[in-house]
BAFI-3210 file (N, C-alpha, C; in Angstrom, 3 decimals, decimal comma, padded with zeros to 6 digits):
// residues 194
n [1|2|3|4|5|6|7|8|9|10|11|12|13|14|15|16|17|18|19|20|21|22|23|24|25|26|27|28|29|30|31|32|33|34|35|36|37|38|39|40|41|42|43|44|45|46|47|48|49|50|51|52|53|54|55|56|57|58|59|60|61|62|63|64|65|66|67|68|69|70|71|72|73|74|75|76|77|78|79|80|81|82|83|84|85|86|87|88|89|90|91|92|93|94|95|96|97|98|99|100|101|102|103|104|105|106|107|108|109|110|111|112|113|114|115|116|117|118|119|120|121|122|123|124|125|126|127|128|129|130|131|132|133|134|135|136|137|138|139|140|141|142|143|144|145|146|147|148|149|150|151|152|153|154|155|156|157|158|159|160|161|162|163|164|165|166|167|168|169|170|171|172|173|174|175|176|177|178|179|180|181|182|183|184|185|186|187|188|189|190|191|192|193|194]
n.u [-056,068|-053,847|-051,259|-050,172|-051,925|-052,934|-055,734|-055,876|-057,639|-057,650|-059,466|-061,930|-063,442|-065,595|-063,952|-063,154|-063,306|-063,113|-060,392|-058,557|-058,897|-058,884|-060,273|-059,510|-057,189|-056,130|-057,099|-054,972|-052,621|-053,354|-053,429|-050,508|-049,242|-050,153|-048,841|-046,121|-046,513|-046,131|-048,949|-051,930|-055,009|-058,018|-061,462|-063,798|-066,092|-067,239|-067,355|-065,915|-062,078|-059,595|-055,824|-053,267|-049,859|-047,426|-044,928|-042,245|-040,535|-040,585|-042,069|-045,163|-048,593|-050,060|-053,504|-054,900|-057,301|-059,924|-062,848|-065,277|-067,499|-069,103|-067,359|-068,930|-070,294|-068,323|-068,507|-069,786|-068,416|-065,663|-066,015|-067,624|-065,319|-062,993|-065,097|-064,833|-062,021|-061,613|-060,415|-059,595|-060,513|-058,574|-056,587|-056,704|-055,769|-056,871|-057,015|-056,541|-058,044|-057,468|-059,288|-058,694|-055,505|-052,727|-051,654|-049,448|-048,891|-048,853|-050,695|-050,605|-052,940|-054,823|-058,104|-060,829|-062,998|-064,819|-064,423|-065,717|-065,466|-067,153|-066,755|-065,386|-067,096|-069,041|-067,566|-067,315|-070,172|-070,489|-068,866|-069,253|-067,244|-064,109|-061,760|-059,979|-057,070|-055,670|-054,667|-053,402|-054,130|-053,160|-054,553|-055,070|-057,150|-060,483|-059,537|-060,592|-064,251|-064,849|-066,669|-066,633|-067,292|-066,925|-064,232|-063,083|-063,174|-062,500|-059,178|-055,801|-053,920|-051,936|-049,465|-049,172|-049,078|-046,632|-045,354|-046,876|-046,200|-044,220|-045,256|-047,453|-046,018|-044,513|-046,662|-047,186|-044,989|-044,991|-047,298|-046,059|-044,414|-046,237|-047,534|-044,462|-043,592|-045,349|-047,510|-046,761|-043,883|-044,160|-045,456|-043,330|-041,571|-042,805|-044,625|-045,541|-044,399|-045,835]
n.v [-036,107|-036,327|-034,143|-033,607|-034,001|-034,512|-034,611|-035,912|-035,708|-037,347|-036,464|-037,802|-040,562|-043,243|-046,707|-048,913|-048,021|-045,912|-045,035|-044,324|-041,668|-038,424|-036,705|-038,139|-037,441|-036,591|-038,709|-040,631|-039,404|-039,877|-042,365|-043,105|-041,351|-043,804|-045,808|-044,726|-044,542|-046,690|-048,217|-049,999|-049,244|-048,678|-049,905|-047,443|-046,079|-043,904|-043,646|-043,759|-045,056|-045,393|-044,668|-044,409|-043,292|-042,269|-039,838|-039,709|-041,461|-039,920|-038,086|-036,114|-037,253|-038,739|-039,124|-040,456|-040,220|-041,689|-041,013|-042,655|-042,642|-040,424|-038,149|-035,659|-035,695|-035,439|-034,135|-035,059|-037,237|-036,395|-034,206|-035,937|-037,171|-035,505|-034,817|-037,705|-038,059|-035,729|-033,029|-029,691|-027,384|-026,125|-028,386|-030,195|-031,120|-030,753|-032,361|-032,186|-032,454|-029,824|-027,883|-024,968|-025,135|-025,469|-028,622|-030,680|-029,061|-027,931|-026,123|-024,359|-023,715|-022,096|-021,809|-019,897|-020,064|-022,902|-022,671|-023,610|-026,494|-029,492|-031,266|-029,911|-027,575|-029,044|-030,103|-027,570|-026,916|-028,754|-028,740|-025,941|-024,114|-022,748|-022,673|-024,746|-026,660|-026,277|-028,830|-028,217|-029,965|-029,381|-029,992|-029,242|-027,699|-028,840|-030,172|-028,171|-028,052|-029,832|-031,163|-029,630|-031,145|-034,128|-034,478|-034,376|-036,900|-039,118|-041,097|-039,951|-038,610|-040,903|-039,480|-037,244|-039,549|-040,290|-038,317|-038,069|-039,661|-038,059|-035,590|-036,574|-037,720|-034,937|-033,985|-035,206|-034,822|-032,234|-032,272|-033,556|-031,877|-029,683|-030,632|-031,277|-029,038|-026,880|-025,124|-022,024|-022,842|-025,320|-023,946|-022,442|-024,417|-025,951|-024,555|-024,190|-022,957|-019,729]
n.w [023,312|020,761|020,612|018,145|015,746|012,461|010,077|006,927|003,572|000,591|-002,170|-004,444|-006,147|-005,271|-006,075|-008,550|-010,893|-011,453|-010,667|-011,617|-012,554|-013,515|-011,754|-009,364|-008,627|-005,755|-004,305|-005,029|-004,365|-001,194|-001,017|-001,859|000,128|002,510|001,814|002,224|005,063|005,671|006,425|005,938|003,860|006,184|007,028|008,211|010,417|009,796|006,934|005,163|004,136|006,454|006,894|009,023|011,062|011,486|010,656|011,104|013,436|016,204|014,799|013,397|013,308|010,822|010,253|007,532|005,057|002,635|001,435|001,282|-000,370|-002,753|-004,601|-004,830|-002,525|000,025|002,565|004,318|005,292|006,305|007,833|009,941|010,478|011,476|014,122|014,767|015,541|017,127|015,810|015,192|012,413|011,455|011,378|009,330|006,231|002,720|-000,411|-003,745|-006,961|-009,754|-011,663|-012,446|-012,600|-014,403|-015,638|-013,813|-011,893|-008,566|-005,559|-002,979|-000,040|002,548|003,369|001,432|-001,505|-003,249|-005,811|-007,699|-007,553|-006,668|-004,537|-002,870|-002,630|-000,872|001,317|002,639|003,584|005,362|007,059|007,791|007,569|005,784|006,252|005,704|005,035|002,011|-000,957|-004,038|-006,390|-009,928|-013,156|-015,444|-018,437|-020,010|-023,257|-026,386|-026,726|-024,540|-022,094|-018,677|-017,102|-018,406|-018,726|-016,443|-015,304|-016,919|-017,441|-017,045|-019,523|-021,536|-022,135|-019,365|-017,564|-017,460|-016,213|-014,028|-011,145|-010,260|-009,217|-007,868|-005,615|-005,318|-003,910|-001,782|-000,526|000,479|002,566|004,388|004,907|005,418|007,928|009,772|009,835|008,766|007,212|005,461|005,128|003,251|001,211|000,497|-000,400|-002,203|-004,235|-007,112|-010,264|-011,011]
ca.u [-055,841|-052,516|-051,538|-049,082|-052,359|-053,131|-056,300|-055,013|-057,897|-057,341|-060,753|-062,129|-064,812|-064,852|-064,319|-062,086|-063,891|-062,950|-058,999|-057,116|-059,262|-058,289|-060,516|-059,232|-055,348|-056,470|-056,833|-053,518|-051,574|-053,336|-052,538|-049,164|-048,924|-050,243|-047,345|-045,118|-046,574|-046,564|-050,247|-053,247|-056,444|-059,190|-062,850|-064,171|-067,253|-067,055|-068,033|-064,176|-061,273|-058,179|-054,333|-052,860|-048,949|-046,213|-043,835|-041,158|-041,074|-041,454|-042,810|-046,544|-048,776|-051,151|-054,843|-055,223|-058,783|-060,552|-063,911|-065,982|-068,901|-068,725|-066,669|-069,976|-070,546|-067,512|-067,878|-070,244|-067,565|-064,881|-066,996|-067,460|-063,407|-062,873|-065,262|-064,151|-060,511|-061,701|-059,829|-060,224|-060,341|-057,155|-055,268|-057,832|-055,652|-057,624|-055,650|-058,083|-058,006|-058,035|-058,844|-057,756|-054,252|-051,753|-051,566|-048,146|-048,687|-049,773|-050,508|-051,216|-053,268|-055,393|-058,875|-060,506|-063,761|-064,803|-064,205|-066,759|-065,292|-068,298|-066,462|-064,860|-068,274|-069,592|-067,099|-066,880|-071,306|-071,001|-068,428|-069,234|-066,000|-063,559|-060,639|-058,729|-055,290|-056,151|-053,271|-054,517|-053,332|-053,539|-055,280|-055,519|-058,343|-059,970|-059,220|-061,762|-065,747|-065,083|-067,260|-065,294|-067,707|-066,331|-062,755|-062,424|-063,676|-061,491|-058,388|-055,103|-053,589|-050,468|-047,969|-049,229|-048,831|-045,229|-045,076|-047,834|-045,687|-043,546|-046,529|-048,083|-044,425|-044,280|-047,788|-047,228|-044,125|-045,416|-047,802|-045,613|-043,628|-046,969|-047,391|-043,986|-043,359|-046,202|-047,783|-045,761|-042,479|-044,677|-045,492|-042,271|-041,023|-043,494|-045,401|-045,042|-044,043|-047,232]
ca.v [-035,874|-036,191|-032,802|-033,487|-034,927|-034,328|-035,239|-036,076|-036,212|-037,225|-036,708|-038,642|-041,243|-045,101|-047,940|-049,344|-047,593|-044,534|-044,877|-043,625|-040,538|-037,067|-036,265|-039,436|-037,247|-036,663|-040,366|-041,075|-039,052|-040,622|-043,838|-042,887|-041,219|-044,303|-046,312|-044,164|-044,793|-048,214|-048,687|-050,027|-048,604|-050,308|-049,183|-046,610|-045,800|-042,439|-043,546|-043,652|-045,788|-044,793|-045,175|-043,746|-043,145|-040,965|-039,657|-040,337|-042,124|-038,651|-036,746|-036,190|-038,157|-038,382|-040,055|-040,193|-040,470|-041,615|-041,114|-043,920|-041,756|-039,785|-036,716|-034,146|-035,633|-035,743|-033,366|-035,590|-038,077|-035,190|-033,579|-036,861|-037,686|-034,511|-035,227|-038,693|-037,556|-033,968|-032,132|-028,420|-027,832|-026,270|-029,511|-030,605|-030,818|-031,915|-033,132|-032,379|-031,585|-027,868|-027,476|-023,691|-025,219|-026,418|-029,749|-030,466|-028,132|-027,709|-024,909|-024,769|-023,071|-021,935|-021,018|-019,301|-020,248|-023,813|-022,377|-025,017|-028,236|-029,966|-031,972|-028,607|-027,082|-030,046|-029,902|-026,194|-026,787|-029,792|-028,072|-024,643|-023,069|-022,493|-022,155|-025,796|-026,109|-027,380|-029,062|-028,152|-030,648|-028,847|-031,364|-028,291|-027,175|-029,640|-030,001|-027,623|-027,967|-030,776|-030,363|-030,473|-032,677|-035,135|-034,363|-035,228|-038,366|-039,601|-040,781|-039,139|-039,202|-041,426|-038,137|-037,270|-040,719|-040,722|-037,356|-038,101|-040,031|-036,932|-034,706|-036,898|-037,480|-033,639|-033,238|-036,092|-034,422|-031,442|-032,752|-033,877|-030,711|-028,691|-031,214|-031,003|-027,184|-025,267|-024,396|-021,050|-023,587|-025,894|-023,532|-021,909|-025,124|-026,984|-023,931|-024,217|-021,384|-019,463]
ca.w [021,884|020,305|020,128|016,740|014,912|011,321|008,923|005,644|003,056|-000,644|-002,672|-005,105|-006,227|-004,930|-006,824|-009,749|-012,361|-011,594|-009,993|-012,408|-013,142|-013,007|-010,281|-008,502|-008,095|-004,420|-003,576|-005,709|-003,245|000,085|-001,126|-001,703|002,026|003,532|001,698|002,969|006,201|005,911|007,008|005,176|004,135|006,971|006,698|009,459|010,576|008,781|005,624|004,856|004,508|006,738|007,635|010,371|011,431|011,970|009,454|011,716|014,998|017,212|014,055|013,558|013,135|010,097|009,598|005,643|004,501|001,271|002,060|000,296|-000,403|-003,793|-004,746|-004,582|-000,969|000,822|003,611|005,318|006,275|006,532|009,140|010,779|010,961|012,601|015,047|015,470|016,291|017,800|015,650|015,063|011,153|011,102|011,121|008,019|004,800|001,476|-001,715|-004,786|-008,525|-009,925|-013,169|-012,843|-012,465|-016,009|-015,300|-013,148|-010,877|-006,952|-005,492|-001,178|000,443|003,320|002,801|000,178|-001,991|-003,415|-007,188|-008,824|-007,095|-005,516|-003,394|-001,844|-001,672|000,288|003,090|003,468|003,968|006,056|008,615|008,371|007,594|004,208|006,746|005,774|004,329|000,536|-001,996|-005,098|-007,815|-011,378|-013,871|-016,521|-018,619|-021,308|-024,840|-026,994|-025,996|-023,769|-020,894|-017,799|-016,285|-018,394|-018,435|-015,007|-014,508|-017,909|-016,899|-018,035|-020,909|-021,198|-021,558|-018,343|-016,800|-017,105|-014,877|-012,733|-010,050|-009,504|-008,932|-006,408|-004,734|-004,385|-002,650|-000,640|000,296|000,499|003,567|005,553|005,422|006,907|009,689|010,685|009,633|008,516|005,754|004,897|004,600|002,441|000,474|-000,109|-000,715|-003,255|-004,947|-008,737|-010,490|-011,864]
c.u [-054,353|-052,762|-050,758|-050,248|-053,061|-054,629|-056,037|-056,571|-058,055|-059,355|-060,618|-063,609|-064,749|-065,211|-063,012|-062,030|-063,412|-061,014|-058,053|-057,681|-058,564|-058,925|-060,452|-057,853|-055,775|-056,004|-055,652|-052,668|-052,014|-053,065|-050,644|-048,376|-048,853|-049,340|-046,044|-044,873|-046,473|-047,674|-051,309|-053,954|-057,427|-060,640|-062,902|-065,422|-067,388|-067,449|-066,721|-062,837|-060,205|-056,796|-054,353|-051,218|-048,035|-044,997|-042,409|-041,427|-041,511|-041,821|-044,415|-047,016|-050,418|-051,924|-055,082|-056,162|-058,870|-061,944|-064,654|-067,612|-068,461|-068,856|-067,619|-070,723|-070,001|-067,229|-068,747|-069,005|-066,060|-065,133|-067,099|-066,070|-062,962|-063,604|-064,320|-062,767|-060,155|-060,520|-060,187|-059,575|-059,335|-055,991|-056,537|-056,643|-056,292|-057,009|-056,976|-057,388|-058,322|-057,814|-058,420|-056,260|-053,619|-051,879|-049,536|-047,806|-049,449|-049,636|-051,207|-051,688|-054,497|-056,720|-059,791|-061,927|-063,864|-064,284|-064,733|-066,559|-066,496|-067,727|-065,862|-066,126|-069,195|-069,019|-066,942|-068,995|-071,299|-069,935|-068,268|-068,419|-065,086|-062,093|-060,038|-057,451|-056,033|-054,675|-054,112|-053,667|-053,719|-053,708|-055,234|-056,700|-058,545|-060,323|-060,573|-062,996|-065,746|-065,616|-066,572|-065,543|-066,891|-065,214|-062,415|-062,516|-063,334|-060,182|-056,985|-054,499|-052,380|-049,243|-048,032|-049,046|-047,568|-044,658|-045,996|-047,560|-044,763|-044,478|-047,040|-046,834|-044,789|-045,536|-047,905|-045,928|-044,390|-046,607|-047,495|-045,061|-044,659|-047,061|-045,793|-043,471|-044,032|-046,732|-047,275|-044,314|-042,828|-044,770|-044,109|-041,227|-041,290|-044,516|-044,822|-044,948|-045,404|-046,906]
c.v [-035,691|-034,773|-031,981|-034,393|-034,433|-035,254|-034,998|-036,351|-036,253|-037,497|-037,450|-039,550|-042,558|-045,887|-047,698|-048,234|-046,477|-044,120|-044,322|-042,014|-038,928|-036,440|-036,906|-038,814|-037,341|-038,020|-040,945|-040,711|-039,689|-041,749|-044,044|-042,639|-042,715|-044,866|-046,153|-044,282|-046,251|-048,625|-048,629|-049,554|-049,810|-048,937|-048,546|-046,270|-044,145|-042,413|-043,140|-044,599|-045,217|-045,397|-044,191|-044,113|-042,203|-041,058|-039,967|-040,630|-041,096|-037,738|-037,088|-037,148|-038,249|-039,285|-039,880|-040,815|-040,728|-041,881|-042,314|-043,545|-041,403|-038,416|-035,771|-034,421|-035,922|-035,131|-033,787|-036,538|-037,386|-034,662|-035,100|-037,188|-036,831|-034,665|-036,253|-038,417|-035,789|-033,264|-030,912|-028,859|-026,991|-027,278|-030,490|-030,287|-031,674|-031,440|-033,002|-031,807|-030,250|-027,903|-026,136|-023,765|-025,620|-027,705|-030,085|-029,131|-028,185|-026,223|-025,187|-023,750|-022,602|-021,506|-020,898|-020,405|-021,704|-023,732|-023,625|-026,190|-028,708|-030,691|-030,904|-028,229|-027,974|-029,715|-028,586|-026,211|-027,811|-029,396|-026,736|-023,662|-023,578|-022,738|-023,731|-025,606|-027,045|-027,452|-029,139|-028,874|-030,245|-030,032|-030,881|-028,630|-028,361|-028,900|-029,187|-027,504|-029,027|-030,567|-030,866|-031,344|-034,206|-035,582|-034,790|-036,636|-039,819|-039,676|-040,007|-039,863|-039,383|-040,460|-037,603|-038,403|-040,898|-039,432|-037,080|-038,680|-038,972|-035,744|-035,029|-037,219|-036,035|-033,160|-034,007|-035,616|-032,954|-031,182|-032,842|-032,832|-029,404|-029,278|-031,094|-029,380|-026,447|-025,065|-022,949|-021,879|-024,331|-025,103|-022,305|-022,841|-025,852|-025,946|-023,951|-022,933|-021,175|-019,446]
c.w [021,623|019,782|018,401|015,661|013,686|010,438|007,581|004,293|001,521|-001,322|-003,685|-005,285|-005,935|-005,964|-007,923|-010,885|-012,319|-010,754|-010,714|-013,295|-012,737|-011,623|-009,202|-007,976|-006,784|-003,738|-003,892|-004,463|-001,801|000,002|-001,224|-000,196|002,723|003,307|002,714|004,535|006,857|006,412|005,849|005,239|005,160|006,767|008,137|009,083|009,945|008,046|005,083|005,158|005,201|007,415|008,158|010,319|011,037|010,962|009,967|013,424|016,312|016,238|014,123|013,195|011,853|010,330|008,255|005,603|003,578|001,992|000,517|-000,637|-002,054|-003,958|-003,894|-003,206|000,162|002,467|004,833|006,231|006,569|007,698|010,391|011,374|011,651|013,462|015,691|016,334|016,844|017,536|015,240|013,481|010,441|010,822|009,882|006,686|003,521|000,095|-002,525|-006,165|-008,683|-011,165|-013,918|-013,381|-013,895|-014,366|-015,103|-012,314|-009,350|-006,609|-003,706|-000,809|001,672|003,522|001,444|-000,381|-003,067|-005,045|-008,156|-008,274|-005,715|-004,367|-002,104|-001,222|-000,687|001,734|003,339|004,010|004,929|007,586|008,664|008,024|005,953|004,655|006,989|005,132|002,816|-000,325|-002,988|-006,151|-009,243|-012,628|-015,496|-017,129|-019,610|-022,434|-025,333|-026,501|-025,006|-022,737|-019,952|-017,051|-016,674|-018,310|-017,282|-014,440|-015,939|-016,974|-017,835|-018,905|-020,626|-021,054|-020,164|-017,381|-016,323|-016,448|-013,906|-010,942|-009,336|-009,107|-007,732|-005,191|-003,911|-003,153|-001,894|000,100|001,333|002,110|004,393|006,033|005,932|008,347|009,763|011,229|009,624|007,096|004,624|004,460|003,824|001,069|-000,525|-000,745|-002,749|-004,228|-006,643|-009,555|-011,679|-013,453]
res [x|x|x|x|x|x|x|x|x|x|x|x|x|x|x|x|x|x|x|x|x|x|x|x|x|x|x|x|x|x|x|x|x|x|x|x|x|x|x|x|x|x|x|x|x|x|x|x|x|x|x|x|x|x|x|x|x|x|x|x|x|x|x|x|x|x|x|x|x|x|x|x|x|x|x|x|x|x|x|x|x|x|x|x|x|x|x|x|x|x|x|x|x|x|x|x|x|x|x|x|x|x|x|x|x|x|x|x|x|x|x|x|x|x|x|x|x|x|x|x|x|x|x|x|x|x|x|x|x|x|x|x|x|x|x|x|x|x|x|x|x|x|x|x|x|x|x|x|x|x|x|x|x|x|x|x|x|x|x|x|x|x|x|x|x|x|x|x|x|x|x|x|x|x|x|x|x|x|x|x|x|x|x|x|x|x|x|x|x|x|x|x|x|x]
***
């Protein structure tokens, strides 16, 4: 086992229809990583598409996931990818929407209770434990009675579009700087001010 190895996974729902939704930020930023990595999405037996490589030629080395499954059952092929690459689920970080958060904000952290997001409560039931690193992308609350079911799966609204690339920048930066640092330097780095 590479002992510098990272699962990277951005949540979300598959398909077109739904890529530019708010509860699609997740997958925004692993697509962005793999860029960065220069490696394509390829299908895996996981029930997940993934890239693979190293932020720099002796830095770590990420696997970035989109699991192909949908949102409220992601922790089946989550659970599987850690097998596959026998990692303990400390090196597990997952990229997801928070509608606690204002929108333009992340917030990192270790732990800590699914707070309504089904796709959280999936993988903390499908491996047992609460204890991953999560990037929480703030989506904020919606407009008046809107239910938030539907709010999330709308995509955003154009004022948000034109600061949505610096958002997913920072939590894609933000990534790399726990694999090579830590999550305490991540988070002293990229936390948004409450």
């Amino acid at each position: 086992m590479d002992t510098n190895l990272w699962l990277v996974v951005g949540l979300g729902n598959p398909g077109p229809d739904y890529a530019g939704n708010r509860h699609n930020v997740g997958q925004m930023v692993a697509a962005q990583l793999a860029d960065r990595l220069t490696s394509n999405f390829k299908r895996h037996k996981t029930a997940a598409l993934v890239a693979e490589g190293r932020i720099a030629p002796t830095g770590p080395k990420l696997v970035v996931a989109k699991p192909t499954t949908f949102m409220n059952v992601s922790g089946s092929p989550v659970a599987a990818l850690l097998r596959f690459y026998s990692l303990p689920v400390s090196r597990l970080i997952v990229v997801h929407d928070d509608l606690d958060l204002p929108f333009d904000t992340l917030k990192i952290k270790v732990g800590g209770g699914h707070g309504g997001h089904n796709g959280l409560r999936d993988i903390i039931a499908a491996t047992g434990t609460n204890e991953f690193i999560r990037i929480r992308m703030g989506i904020g609350r919606p407009p008046g009675r809107q239910n938030p079911a539907d709010f999330v799966l709308h995509d955003f609204a154009s004022a948000e579009r034109s600061i949505l690339p610096n958002l997913i920048a920072d939590a894609a930066d933000a990534i790399e700087l726990i694999a090579a640092d830590g999550v305490v330097a991540a988070q002293q780095k990229f936390h948004s001010p409450s």
